[in-house]
N, C-alpha and C positions, 0 to 999 in steps of 0.2 A: 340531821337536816333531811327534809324529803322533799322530793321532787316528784310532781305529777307532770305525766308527759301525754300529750293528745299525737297522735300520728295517723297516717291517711292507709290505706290497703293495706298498702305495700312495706311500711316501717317508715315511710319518713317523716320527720319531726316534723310537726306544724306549730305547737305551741309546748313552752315550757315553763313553768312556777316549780317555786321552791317553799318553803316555809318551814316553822320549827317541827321539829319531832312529833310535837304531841296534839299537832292541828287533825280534827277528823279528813278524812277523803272527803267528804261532803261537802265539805263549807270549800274546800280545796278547787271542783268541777267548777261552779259558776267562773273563777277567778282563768281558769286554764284555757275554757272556751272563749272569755272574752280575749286572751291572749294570741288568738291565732294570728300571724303573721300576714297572712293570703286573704285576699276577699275570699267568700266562701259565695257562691253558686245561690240563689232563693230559692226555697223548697217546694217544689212542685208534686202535685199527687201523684205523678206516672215516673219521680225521681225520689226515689225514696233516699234521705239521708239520717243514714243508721248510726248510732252511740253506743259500742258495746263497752262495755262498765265492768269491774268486779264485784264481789257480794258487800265491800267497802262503802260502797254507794248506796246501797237498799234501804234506803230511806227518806223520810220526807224532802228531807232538803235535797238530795239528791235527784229526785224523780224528778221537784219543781224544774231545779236549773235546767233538765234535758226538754223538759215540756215548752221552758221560757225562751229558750233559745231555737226552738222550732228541731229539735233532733228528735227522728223517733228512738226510747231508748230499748236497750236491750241490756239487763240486769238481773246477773246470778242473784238468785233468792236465797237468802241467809235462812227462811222460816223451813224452807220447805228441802225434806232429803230430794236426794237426784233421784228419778226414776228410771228401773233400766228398759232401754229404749236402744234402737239403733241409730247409730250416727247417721244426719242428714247431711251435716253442714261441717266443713273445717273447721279444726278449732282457731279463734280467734286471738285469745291472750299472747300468744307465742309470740305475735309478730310488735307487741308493746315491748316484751322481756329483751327476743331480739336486738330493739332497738337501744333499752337500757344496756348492755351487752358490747355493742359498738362505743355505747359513748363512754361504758367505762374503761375503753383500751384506752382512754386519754390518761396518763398516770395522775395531773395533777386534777382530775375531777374523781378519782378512785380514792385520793390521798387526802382531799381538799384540806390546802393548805392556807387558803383566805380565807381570814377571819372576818372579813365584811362582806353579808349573805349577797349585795350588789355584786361584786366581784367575783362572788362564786358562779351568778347567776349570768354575769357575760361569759363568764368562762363556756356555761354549759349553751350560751348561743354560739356560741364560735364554734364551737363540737357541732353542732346541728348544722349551720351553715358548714362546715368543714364535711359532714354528711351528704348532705345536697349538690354539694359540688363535688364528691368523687362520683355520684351517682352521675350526673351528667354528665362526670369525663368518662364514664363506662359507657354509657349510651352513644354519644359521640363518636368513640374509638370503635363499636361494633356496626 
């Protein structure tokens, strides 16, 4: 089973999809963006809203969905070696794995023991909302 996860900055979940094993990322993006929970802000030219992607997504159907959905993307290029350059910018990915990371201390979304991908898929909302709300009981308490 895979899950595609969209999260904001800072690691929290905003949208979650599941699907079989052998679905591309691709076809996966459009379904995750339309997912997101939150109204999302309209894009305005002096607000840039960014989409950093893996090399998973470097391709047509991927590019479309970031374009259709108003994100500007930002996507590792599969064609082309890395050049060495000096770092400007933090790396980004960490804070997706991170967030996989957290929700796999849930034992029974590590184990997944329901067989109906539904079930699986509230399980893995209740893990996010369970996310969100320790974040806000940290914020609160400081």
């Amino acid at each position: 089973m895979k899950q595609s996860l969209l999260v904001e900055a800072n690691g929290g979940p905003l949208a979650i999809v599941i699907a079989g094993a052998t679905v591309p990322d691709a076809q996966l993006l459009a379904e995750t963006i339309e997912a997101i929970v939150l109204e999302r802000a309209q894009p305005e030219p002096y607000f840039e809203q960014l989409l950093c992607l893996d090399k998973g997504i470097d391709n047509d159907a991927g590019w479309g969905a970031c374009i259709d959905h108003d994100y500007i993307p930002h996507i590792a290029l599969i064609r082309d070696p890395r050049p060495d350059r000096p770092k400007t910018h933090k790396p980004r990915r960490w804070v997706v794995e991170r967030t996989f990371a957290w929700l796999s201390k849930c034992r029974g979304i590590l184990i997944r023991w329901e067989k109906k991908a539904d079930n699986y898929l509230g399980l893995l909302q209740l893990a996010c909302g369970l996310l969100w709300f320790r974040r806000l009981h940290h914020l609160m308490a400081t």
